[in-house]
N, C-alpha and C positions, 0 to 999 in steps of 0.2 A: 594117338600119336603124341608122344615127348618133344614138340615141336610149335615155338609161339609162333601166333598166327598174323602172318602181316596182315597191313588193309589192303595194299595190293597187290595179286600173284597171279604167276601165270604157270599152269599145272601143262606137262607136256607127257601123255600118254603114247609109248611104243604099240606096236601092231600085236607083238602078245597078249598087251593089257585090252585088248579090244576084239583080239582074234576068234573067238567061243563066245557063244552064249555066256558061259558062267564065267569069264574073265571080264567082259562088256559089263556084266550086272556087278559084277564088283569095282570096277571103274564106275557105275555110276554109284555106287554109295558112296564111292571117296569125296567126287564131288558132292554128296549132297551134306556129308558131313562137313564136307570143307566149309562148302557156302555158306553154314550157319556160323562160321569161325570170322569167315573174312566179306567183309564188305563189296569188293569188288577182285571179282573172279574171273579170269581169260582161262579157256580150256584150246590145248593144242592137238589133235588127233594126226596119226598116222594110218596109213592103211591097215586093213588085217593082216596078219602076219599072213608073209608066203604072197599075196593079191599082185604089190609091184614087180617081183619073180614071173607071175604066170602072165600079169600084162605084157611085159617088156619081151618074152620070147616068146610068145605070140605072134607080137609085129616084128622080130626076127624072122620067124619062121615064116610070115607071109612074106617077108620082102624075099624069100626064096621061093616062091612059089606056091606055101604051106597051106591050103586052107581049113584044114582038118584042126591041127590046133587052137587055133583062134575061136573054130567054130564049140571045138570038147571045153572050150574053159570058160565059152559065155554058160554053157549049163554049169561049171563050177562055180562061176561067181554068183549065179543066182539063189544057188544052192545056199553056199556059204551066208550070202545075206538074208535071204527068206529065212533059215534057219533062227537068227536073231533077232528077227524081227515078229513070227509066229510064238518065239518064247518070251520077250522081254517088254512088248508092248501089247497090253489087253483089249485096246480099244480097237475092234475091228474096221472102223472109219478109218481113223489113223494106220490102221496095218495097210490099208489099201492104198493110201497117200502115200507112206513112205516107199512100197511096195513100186507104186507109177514110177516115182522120179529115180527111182535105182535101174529100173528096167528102161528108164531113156537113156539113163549114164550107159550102160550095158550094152546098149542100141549105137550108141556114139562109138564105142568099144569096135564093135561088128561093122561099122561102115571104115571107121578108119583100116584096120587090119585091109578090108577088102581094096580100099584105095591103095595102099602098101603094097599090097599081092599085084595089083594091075599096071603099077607106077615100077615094078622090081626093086623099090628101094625104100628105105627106112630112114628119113633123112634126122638130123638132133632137132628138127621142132616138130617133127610128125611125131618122134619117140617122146618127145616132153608133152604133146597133147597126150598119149596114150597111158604114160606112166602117171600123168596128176589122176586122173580118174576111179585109181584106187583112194584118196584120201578124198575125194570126193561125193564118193558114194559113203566110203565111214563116215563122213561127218554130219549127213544127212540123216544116219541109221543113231548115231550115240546121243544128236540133240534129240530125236525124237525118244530114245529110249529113256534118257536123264528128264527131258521133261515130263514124260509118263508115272518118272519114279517121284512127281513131287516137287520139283526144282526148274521153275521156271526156266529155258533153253532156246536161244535160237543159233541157225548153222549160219555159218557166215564162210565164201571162198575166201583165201588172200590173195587172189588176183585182184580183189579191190584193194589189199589192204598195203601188203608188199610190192613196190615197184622195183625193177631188176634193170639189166643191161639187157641185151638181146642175146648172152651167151649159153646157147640152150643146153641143156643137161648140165649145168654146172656156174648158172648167173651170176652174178654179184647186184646184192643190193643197194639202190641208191636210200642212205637212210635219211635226208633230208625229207625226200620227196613219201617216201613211207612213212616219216613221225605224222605229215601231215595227212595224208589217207588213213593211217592206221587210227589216228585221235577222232576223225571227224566223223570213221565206223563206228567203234567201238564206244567214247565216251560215253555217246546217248544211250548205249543198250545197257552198261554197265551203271548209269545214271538211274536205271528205272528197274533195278534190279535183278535183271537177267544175268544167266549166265551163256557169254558167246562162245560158241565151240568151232572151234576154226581147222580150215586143213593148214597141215605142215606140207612142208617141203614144195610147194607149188610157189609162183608168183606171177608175175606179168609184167610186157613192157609197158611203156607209156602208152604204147597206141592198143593196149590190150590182147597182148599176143602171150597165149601160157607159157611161159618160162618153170623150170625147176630149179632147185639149189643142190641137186647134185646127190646120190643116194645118201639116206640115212640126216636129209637135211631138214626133218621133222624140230630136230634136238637144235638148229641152228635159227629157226622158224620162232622158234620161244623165248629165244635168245632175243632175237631182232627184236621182236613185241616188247617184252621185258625191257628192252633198255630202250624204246621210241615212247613209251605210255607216258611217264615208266614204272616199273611196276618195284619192289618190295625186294619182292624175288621170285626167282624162275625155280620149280621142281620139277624135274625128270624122272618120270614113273616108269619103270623097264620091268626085268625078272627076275633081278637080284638084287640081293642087301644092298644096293651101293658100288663103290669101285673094289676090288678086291686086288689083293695080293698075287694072284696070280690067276691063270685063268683053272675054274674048277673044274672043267674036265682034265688035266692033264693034272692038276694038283689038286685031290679031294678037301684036302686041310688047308686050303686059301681060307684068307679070313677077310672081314669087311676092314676096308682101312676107313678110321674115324674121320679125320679131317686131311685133307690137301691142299695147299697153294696149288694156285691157279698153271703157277709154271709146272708145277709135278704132274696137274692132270692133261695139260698141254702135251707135253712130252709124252703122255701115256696114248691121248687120243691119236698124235700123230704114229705113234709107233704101234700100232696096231689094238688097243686096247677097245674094245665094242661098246661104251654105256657111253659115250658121248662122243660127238659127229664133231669133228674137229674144229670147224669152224664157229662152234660154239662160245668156246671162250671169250674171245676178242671184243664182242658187241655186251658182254657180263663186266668183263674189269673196265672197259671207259666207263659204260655205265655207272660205276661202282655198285652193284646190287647185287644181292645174293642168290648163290649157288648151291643146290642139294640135288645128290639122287637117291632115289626110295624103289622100295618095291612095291608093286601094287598087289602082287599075293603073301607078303606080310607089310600093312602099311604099318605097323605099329613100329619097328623097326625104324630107329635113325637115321640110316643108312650111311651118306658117306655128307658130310660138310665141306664148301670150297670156301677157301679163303685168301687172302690179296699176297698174302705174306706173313713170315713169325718172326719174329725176331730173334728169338733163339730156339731149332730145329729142336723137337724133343720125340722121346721114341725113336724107332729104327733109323738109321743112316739111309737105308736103302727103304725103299716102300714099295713096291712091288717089280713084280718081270712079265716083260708081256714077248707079244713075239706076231709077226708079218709073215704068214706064210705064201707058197705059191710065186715064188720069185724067182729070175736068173741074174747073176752076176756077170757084167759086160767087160772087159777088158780092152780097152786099148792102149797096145803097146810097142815100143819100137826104140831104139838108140841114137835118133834120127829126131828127138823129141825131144831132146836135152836143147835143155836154155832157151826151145824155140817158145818165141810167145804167143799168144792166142791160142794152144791148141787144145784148152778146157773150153776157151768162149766156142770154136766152131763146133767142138765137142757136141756142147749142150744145145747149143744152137742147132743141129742136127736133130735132137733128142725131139726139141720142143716142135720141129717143125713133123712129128708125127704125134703128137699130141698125147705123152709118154708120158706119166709122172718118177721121177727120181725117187727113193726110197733113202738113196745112202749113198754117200762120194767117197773115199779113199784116193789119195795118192800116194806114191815114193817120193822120198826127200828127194830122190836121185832123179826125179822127173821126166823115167826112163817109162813107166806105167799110169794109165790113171784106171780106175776101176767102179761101177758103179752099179746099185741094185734097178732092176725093173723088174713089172709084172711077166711074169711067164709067156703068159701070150702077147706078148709085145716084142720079145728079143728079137726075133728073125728083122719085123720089120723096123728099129732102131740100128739093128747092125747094119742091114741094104744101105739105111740114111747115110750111118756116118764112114761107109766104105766110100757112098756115091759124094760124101765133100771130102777126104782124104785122096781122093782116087791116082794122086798126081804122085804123093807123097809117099803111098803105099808101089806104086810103079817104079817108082825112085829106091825103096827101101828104106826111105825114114821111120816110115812104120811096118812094122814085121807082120803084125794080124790083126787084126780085130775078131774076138772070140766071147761065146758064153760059155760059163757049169753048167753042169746040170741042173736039177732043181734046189734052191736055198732057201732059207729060212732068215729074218733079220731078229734077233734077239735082244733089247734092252731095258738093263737095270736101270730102275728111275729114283732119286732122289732128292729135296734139294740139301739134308745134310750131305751132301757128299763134298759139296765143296769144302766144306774147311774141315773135312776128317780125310787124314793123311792114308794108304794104302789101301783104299777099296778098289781100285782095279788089279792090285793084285791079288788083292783076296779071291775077287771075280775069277780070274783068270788061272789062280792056283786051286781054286773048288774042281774048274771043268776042265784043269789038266790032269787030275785024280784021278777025274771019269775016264781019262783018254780023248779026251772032245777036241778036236781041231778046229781052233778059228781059222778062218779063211782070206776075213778082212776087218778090219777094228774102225770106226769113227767117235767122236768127242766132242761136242759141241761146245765153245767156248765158256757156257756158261756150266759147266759142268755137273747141270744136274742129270745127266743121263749120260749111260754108256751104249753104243749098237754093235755088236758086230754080226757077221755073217757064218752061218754054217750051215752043213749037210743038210737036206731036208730029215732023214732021217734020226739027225741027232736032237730034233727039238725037245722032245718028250725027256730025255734023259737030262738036257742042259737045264730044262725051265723046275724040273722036280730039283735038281742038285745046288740052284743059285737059291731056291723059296729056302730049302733047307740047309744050307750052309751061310748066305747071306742077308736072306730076311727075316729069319724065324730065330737066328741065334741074337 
């Protein structure tokens, strides 16, 4: 890899790079190459791919009564790991070692599900004990693999290392109290040349209760490490070259984009973009330390560079289009709405109080409509909300309805040239009016490096091929 080697890094493998036999055995020669580059090495692991999928509805499915599922996917998780461990670690002592402590993790697995089933409920700290348990068992399985291959390894949870709030499925880390567990783990193992191989996405409160950071918070997990150590830089090891230009199954001819400000990949991750968990960045730029992501089945490959800021944007205006599927569009609307005030604050206040993530706001000048994106399966119960604090208003006829679309799509162009190049949203918008493409709802973030608007679910494929090829590729 065309890539200097800091002294200190913290490498963050996805559930791909880890998911197979032959993906695992190539994660560990990355590290073992790496290790002789760099001095002091953190490895970050996430589940196998697919593992936190068959945890989590599992204990869905018992908290409905299910116990059929729970019980078919303690044989698949066995499967899956035994498989890895019969091919990538020779020493049959050690197959058996690692072999016990997977089949306790497993065991934990099958009692919690059945407490679920008996209790009918699934509460957010029974789902966050059941969902760490995937990165749990990987990282049990990759240290003993990597150290098999030659490179010294120990597994380490970050229930020691990250301390959280108590907001399960979705924590926030206190990183004061984390610089100082994380240095007090780690220093000494990284001191005597080990390399620590830690779960992502898990953490704990004070009083040691497992907390999660929320899906796909492996990538945020490396991030926090990375900037409490602190480390050089953080790499993100996924399944593709880097951040791309578009996503490639809908556009084959995406290509790797070379370098990204921090705000470009910000705006990418929040707006749907898959190679890094939003919450990532934030804990990278205070820190000021560096950001890359690579593939781990071609590591030779660059991949994509993050950086603070340019000074002067070069290359495309635009850098790629991503797109948020699986959405409805809420409208509330009424004549009865004009010049009153508050009625965004009870609005969202409504929103929040079902525990609802916003996607995208729209309003009319005429502040006759306000209009906003949510996930699909959430509309019904955001509409009940904010019918049941309207309820006076709407009796009155201030407000006329409250309504969702059908299914929608949020799509946007990110760049930070765009700010100071004059007509790119109408170019935007004169590409997917060629097509026939109807926007449905338009937003703009002050800072202009991105545009979102809403459409058909049907139209995505046609918008995202027609914006790669009219506005990022020319």
């Amino acid at each position: 890899m065309n890539v200097l080697s800091p002294r200190t890094l913290v490498m963050k493998f996805g559930g791909t790079s880890v998911g197979t036999p032959d993906a695992m055995a190539q994660t560990a020669e990355i590290i073992h190459r790496q290790r002789t580059l760099t001095p002091r090495l953190v490895v970050v692991t996430s589940a196998l791919s697919g593992v936190t999928d068959i945890l989590l509805s599992s204990a869905t499915a018992a908290a409905h009564g299910d116990t059929t599922t729970y019980n078919q996917a303690v044989q698949t998780l066995r499967a899956r790991h035994e498989a890895i461990i019969k091919s990538l670690i020779p020493d049959r002592s050690r197959q058996e070692e690692v072999k016990a402590e997977i089949t306790l993790l497993i065991l934990d697995f099958a009692n919690l599900c059945q407490a679920i089933s008996v209790l009918g409920e699934a509460t957010p700290r029974a789902l966050d004990a059941v969902a760490s348990l995937g990165e749990r068992m990987a990282v049990r399985l990759l240290a003993a693999v990597v150290d098999s291959a030659g490179t010294p390894a120990q597994y380490l949870e970050a229930n020691r290392l990250i301390i959280t709030d108590d907001h399960f499925q979705a924590a926030h880390p206190d990183f004061a109290a984390t610089q100082i567990a994380a240095r007090a783990s780690l220093n000494p193992i990284l001191d005597q040349g080990t390399v620590p191989i830690i779960t992502g996405f898990i953490g704990a409160t004070p009083q040691g209760v497992t907390t999660t950071l929320g899906r796909g918070g492996s990538d945020y997990t490396a991030a926090i490490l990375g900037a409490v150590l602190p480390a050089d830089e953080v790499w993100i090891w996924t399944d593709v070259d880097g951040v791309m230009t578009a996503d490639p199954r809908i556009v084959p001819e995406a290509r790797t984009i070379e370098e990204l400000t921090y705000r470009e990949v910000s705006e990418l991750a929040y707006a749907g973009a898959k190679v890094l968990h939003p919450k990532t960045i934030r804990p990278v730029i205070e820190a000021g330390i560096g950001l890359r992501v690579l593939n781990t089945f071609n590591p030779e490959h660059p991949g994509t560079r993050l950086v603070a800021e340019k000074a002067t944007p070069n290359g495309n205006v635009v850098k790629s289009v991503t797109a948020i599927r699986g959405l409805k569009l809420i409208t509330v609307e009424g004549r009865g709405m004009l010049g009153v005030p508050g009625v965004a604050a009870r609005t969202f206040s409504a929103i929040a109080s079902t525990g609802t993530s916003v996607s995208l706001i729209s309003q009319a000048s005429s502040e006759q409509a306000i209009c906003f994106a949510v996930p699909a399966s959430s509309a019904e119960k955001v509409i009940a909300a904010i019918e049941n604090e309207f309820y006076r208003e709407i009796a009155g006829k201030d407000i006329d309805r409250v309504w969702a679309t059908g299914e929608v799509v949020i799509v946007t162009v990110v760049g930070e040239g765009m700010r100071s190049t004059p007509g790119i949203a109408g170019k935007v918008f004169g590409a997917l009016g060629e097509r026939q493409i109807n926007v449905i709802a338009i937003a703009q973030g002050s800072s202009e490096v991105s545009i979102s608007f809403v459409l058909k679910a049907e139209d995505i494929r046609a918008a995202v091929q027609t914006l790669h090829e009219r506005v990022i590729s020319q």
